[in-house]
N, C-alpha and C positions, 0 to 999 in steps of 0.2 A: 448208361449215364442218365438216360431218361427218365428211365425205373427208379434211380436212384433219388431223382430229383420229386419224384412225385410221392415217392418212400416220405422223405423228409417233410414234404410240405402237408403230407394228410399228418403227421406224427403230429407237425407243429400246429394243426387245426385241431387234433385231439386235444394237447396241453390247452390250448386258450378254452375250448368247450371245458376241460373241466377245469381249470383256473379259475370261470368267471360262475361256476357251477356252485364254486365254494361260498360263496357271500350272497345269501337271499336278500331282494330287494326290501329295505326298509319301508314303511308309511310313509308318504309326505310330510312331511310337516309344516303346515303354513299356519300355527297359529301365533299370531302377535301377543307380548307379554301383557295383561292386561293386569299386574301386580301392583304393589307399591313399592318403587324404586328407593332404597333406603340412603340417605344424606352421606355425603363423604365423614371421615371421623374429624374431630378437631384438627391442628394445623400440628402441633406437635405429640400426638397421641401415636403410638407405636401399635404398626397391625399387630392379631393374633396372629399365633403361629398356627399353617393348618391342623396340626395334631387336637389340636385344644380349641379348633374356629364351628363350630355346627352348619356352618356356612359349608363348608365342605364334606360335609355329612348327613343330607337330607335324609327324611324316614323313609327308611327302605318301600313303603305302600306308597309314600308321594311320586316315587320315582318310578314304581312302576305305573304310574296310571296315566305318565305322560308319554307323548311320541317321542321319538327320537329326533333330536334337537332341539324340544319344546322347554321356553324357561321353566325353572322351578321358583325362583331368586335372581332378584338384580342388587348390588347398590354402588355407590359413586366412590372410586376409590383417589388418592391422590400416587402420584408414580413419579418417580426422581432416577435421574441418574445416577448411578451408584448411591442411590440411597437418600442421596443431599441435594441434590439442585432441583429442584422442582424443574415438570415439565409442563410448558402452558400447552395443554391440550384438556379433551375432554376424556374423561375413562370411568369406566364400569366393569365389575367383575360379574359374569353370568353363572350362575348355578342351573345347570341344565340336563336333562338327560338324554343318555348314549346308551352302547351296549358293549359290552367286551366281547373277548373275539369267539365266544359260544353263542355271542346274541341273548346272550341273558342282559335284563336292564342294570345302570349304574350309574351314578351321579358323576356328573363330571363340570370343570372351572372352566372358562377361560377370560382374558382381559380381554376388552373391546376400546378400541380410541379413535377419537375422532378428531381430524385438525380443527383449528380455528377458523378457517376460512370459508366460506359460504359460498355453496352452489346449489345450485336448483336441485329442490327437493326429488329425487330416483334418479338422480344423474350421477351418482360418487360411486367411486372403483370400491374394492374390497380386495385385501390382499390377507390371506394366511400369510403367518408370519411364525414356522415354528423352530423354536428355540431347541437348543440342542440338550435337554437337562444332565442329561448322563447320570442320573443320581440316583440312588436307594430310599431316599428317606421323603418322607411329602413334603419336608420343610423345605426341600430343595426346589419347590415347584417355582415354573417360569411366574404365576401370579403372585406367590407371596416375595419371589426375590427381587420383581423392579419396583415396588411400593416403598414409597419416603418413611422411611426410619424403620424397613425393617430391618435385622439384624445384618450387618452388612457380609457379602463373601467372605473378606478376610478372616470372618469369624466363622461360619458355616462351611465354608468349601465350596460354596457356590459362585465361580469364579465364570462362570460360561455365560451365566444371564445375565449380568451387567455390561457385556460385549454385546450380544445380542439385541440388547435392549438399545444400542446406539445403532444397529440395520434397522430396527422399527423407526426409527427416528427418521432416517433417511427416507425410507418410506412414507413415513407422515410429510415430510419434507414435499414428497411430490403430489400430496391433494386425497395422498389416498386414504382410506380407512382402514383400521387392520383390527385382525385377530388374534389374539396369542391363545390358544388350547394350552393346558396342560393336558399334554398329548399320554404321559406316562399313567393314567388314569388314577386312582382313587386308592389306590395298592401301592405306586411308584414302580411298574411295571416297565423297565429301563428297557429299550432295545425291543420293546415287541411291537412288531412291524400291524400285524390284522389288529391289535386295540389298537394301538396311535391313529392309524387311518380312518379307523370309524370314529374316535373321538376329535381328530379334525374335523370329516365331513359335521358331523353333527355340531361341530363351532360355528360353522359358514355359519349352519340354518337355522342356530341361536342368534348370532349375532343379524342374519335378515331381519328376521322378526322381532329384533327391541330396534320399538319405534325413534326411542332419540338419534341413532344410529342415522335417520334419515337414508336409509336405501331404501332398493326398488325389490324386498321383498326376494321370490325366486329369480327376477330380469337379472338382479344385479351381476354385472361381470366382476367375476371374480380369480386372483392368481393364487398362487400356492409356490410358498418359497422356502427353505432349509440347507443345512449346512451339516455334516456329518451325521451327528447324533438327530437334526433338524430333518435329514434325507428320508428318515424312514418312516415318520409322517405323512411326509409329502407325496412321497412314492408309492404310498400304498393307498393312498387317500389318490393319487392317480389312477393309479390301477383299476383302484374300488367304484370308483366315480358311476358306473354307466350302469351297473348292478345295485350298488346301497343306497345311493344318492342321485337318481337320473333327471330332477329333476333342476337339477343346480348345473349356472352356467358358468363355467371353469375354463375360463380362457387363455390357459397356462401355468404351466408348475417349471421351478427353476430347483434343480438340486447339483448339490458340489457336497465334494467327497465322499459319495453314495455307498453307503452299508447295506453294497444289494447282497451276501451272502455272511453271513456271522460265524459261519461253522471253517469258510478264509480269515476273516479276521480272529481268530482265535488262533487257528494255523501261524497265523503271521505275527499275533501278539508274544505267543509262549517265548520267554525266556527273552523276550525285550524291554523297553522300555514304557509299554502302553500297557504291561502285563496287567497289571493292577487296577486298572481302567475298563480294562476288557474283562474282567473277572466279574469285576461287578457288573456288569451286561449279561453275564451269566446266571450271578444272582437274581437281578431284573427280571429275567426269561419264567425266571421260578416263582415271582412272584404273579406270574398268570398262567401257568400251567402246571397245577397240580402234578400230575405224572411227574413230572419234572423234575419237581421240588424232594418228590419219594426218589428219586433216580440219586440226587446228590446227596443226600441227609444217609442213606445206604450203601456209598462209593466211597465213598472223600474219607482220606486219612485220616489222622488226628488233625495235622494242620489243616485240612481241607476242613474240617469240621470247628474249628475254631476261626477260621476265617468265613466260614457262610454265616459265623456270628456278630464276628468284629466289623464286618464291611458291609452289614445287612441294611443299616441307617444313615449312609454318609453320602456327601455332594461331591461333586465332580473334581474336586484340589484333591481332596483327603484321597479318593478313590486311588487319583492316579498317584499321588505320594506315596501308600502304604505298599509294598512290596511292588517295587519297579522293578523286572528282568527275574521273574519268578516263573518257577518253571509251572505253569497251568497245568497242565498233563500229568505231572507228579505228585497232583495233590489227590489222585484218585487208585484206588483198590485194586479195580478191575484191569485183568492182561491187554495187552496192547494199547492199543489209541483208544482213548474215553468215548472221543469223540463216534466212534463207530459202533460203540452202544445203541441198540433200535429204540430208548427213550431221549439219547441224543441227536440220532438222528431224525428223528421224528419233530422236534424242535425246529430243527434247523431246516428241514424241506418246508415245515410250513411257514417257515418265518424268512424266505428266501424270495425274492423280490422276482418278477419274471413272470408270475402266475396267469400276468391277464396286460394285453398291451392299450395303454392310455389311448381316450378315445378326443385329446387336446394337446396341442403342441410341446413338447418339453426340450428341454436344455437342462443339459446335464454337461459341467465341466468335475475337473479329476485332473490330481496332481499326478503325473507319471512315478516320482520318486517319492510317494508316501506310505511312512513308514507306522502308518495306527490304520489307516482305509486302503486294501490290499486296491491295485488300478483293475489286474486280469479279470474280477468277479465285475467290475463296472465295464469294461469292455466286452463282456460276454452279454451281459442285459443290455448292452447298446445292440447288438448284434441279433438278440431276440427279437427285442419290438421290431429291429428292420429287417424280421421275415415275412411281416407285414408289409403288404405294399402303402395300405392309408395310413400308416407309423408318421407322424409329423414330428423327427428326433435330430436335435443338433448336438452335436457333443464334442468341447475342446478339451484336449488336452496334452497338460501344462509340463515341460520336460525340465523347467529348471527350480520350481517350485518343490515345497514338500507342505502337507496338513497342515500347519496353523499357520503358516505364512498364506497359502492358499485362499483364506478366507475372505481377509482384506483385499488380495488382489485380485479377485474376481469378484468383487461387490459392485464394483462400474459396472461392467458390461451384462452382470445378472440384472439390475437395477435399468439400465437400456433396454435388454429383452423383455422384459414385465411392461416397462412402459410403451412399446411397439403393440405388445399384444392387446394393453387396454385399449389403442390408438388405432384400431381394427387396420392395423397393418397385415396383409395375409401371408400364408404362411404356404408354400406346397410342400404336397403331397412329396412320402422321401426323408433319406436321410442324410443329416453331412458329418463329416469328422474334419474337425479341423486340428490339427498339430502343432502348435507354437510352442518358441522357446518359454517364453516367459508369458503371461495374458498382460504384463506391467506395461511390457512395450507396445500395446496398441495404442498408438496415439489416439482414436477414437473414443478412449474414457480420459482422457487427462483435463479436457474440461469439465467429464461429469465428476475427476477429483477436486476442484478446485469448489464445484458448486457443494459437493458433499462435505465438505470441511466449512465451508462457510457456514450451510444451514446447520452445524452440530454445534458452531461458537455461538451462535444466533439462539440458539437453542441452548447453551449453557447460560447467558446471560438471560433467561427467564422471557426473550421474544415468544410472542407465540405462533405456532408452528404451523404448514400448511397456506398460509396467506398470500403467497407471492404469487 
């Protein structure tokens, strides 16, 4: 038994030496933007769409000659709830550089917002805040879709960031500042786990360094928070932290309904109701791994082949609208399961969460009966990190819940856990599972529901936000 136990624990020191093996340590980046921050556009002028914005398209030699995280471009954008109500806060869109998951350089977005409310100057929280895009097309990106009068969801398919953009809200709510990355990078790279993470971290360390921001530069404590599609951000950008980014202080990541394995959720999608949704994650995967993209353009039937065409451009409505309960697996050549193709699995091990365990407190909650984020692959990476003894991992989960109910009702108690962690509430060493019927019935968020509906009406009547 002995043997057995010490078998295991050298295997599991092997996987993390080469997990955290994979991701060479980036530069610092501590330089502040010393640009000129361009004017917000007039009050009723409509953004450009990214395809057509040069904003999102820096020359490829600007982009290399910066560090990773370092601006390229700033300017003032205006941001509304679904499109129409202005929100009184401060925001800026950062044009800044990152690297994809070869470490080659790459331009990458994110929004920055700042409440209203005034506190001493390197005293303000920082929370990532990533949106779940799900989507194929760059129009669908979390920065062009919360700006006032861009083209609204209803029209685009972009139905995901106008929910999301009311958890930033809540966040603003409590003082803090946030980031939104377009985590899907410059490609619309749906579902890949090593870019999102690196195009987080390099958000944080864009957004430190513009000065209006009013942070403490690398001091600032900072969380990290997502939601399905928002999980694999967050969790690689976890993982990634102590190797790409060591020098940033990351005082907690929150994720619910975690896509710690794709090559499950694919297993679980085929021939459901998410079929269509998860396909295009498949597409996503292709748009940052070459090999990949030659793997399906060479497999895929005819329908498979008119579909890596039709669903190559669309937001997250369309996605999951256009063939719900398709059978994924039938749309390819090759015998057997596709999926055990060595270019698909090759994907899917690198793109499978687990690699390296977080070196900062996380919470991770999981619907038990969700039917688009399989629970067993989140139970399993809970089980990893705590082979770890200095793992600092909480994990509920939800038995009467399913995916998109889950979201709303674990928004208190994630929204609780962030604010603990900036409140240098400490954390031991260890891991807990906690098991509830439902997280609705914890009476311990019912008044953080009462406060969160109030600051969202307060914030729909054009109050400005953060001030309380």
């Amino acid at each position: 038994m002995k043997s057995r136990v010490r078998v295991r624990s050298l295997a599991f020191a092997v996987m993390m030496v080469a997990g955290t093996a994979t991701v060479a340590a980036a530069p610092v980046s501590a330089v502040p933007f010393d640009g000129v921050v361009q004017p917000a556009p007039p009050f009723l002028s409509s953004p450009a769409i990214p395809e057509f914005d040069t904003f999102y398209r820096p020359p490829a030699d600007v982009v290399a000659a910066k560090r990773p995280g370092e601006i390229i471009a700033a300017r003032q954008v205006n941001v509304a709830t679904y499109n129409v109500l202005p929100l009184n806060v401060d925001a800026w869109q950062l044009s800044y550089r990152s690297n994809n998951s070869r470490d080659e350089p790459i331009g990458a977005v994110a929004t920055v917002l700042k409440p209203r409310g005034e506190v001493p100057r390197g005293t303000r929280n920082l929370l990532s805040y990533h949106m779940a895009e799900d989507s194929t097309g760059k129009y669908c990106a979390s920065s062009y879709s919360i700006q006032q009068w861009a083209l609204p969801g209803f029209v685009t398919g972009q139905l995901v960031a106008p929910i999301g953009f009311l958890e930033v809200q809540v966040a603003l709510q409590q003082g803090w500042a946030v980031v939104v990355p377009d985590h899907q990078g410059p490609n619309a790279a749906f579902a890949h786990g090593p870019l999102a993470g690196r195009i987080a971290l390099d958000g944080i360390r864009a957004a430190e360094n513009f000065a209006p921001m009013g942070l403490d530069g690398a001091a600032t404590e900072v969380g990290m928070m997502g939601y399905s599609g928002g999980s694999v951000p967050t969790m690689w950008a976890a993982e990634m932290r102590k190797t790409y980014a060591p020098e940033l202080n990351i005082v907690g990541a929150v994720s619910g309904g975690t896509d710690a394995d794709l090559g499950e959720l694919v297993n679980l999608a085929n021939n459901n109701a998410a079929s269509g949704l998860v396909y295009a994650g498949i597409i996503g995967l292709a748009h940052e791994e070459p090999e990949f993209a030659a793997f399906l353009r060479e497999t895929s039937n005819p329908l498979g082949q008119a579909l890596l065409t039709g669903k190559d451009q669309l937001c997250v409505g369309v996605q999951a609208a256009l063939f719900p309960f398709m059978n994924i697996k039938g749309l390819f050549t090759t015998p057997g399961d596709p999926l055990a193709a060595p270019a698909a699995q090759a994907v899917i091990e690198r793109t499978r969460m687990g690699k390296s365990v977080p070196d900062m407190p996380v919470y991770l909650y999981q619907a038990n009966m969700d039917w688009l984020v399989p629970v067993g692959p989140v139970n399993k990476l809970y089980g990893t990190y705590c082979q770890d003894p200095n793992a600092k991992v909480s994990y509920t989960r939800d038995h009467f819940s399913e995916h998109l109910s889950l979201e709303a009702i674990g928004l208190p108690r994630a929204m609780m856990w962030m604010r603990d962690r900036f409140a240098g509430v400490p954390v031991e060493s260890g891991c807990r599972l906690d098991e509830v019927g439902s997280m609705a019935l914890d009476s311990r968020t019912w008044g953080e529901w009462v406060s969160i509906i109030g600051g969202e009406l307060a914030a729909f009547m054009g109050q400005p936000i953060g001030t309380r």
